[in-house]
C-alpha positions as CSV (number, residue, x, y, z in Angstrom):
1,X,-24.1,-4.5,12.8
2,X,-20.4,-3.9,12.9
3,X,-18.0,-3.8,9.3
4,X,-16.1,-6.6,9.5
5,X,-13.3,-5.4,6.6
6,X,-13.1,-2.7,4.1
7,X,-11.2,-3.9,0.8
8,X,-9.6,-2.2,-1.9
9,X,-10.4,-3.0,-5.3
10,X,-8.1,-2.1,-7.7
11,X,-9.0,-2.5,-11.4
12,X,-6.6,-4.5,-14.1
13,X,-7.0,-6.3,-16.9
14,X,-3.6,-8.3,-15.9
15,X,-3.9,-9.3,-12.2
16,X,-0.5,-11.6,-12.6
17,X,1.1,-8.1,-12.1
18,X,0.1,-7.9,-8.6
19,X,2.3,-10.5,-7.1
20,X,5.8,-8.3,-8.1
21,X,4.4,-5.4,-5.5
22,X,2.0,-6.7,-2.8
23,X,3.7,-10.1,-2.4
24,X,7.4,-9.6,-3.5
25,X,7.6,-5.8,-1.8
26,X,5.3,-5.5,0.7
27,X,5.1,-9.6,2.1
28,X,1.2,-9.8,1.6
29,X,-0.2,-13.2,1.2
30,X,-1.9,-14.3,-2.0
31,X,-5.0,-15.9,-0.5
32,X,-7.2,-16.0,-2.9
33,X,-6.8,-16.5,-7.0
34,X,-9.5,-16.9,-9.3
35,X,-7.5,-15.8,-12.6
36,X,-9.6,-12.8,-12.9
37,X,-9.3,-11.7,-9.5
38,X,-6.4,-12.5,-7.0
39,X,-6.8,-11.0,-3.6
40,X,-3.5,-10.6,-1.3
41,X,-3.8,-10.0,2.9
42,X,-2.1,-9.1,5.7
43,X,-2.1,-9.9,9.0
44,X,-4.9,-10.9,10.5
45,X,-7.2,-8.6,12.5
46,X,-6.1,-5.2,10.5
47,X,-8.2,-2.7,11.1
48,X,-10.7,-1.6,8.3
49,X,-10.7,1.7,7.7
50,X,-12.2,4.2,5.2
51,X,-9.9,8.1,4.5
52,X,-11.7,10.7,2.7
53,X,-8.9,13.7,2.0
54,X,-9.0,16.6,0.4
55,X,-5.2,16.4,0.3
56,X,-2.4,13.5,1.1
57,X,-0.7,15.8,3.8
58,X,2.3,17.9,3.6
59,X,1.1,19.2,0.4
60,X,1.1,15.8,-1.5
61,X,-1.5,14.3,-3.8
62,X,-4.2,11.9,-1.8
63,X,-2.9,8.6,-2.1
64,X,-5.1,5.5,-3.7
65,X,-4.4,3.9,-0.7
66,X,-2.4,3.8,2.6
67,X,-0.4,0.9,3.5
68,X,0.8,0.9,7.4
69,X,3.6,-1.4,7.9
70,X,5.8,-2.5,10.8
71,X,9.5,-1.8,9.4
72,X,9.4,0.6,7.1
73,X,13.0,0.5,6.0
74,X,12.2,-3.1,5.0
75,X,10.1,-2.1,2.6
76,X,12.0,0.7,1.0
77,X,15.3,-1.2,0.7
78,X,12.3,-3.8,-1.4
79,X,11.0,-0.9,-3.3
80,X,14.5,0.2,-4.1
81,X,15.7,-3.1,-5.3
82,X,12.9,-3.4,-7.8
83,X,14.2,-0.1,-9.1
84,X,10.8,1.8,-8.3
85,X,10.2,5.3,-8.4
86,X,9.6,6.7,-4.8
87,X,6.9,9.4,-5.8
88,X,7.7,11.5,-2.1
89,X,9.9,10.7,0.2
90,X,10.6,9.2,2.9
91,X,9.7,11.6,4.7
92,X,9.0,11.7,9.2
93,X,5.3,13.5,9.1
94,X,4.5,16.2,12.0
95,X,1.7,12.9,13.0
96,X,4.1,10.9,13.9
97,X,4.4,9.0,10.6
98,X,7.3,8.5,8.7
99,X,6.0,7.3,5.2
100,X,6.9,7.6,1.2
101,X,4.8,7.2,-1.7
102,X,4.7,4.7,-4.6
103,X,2.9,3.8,-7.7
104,X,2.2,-0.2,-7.8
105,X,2.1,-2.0,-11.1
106,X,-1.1,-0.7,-12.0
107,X,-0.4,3.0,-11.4
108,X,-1.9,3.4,-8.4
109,X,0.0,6.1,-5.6
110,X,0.5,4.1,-2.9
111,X,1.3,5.5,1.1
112,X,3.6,3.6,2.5
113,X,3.9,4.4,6.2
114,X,4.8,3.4,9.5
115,X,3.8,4.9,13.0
116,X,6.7,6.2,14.8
């Protein structure tokens, strides 16, 4: 038996919301959309993986979720156009991540790193 992906689930009772952040900010792909459920993805073969934190590192909050990307300064100058809030940082972590953190449409703190 192996896990084959670990997804997020996020609850809303407006999913048309999602599109502005994981699409427009962060490049997902909407591939799936069922009105009451809209699922966006990455790039194939991600890794699933499953954090359990008594703390976000560096002091912060633990995140809802952790979003590894590969151009961080891509995003930001995204997240910045949209006029959101950047919650901590950008900050380069003492693991070698350089990361900030953001809430999505639906409230949710968001870790938005990159391995350096």
């Amino acid at each position: 038996m192996a896990v084959k992906r670990i997804i997020a689930n996020v609850a809303s009772p407006d999913t048309s919301k999602a599109k502005s952040f994981y699409s427009d900010v962060l490049g997902m792909d909407l591939v799936m959309d069922h009105g009451w459920i809209v699922t966006f993805a990455g790039e194939r073969g991600a890794m699933a993986q499953v954090n359990i934190a008594a703390e976000g590192g560096a002091g912060t909050p633990v995140p809802d979720l952790s979003i590894e990307v590969d151009n961080l300064e891509e995003v930001l100058e995204r997240v910045r156009a949209k006029a959101l809030a950047i919650e901590y940082g950008p900050a380069n972590e003492d693991w070698g991540v350089r990361r900030f953190f953001v809430r999505d449409p639906f409230g949710r703190l968001v870790n938005i790193l990159q391995h350096a």
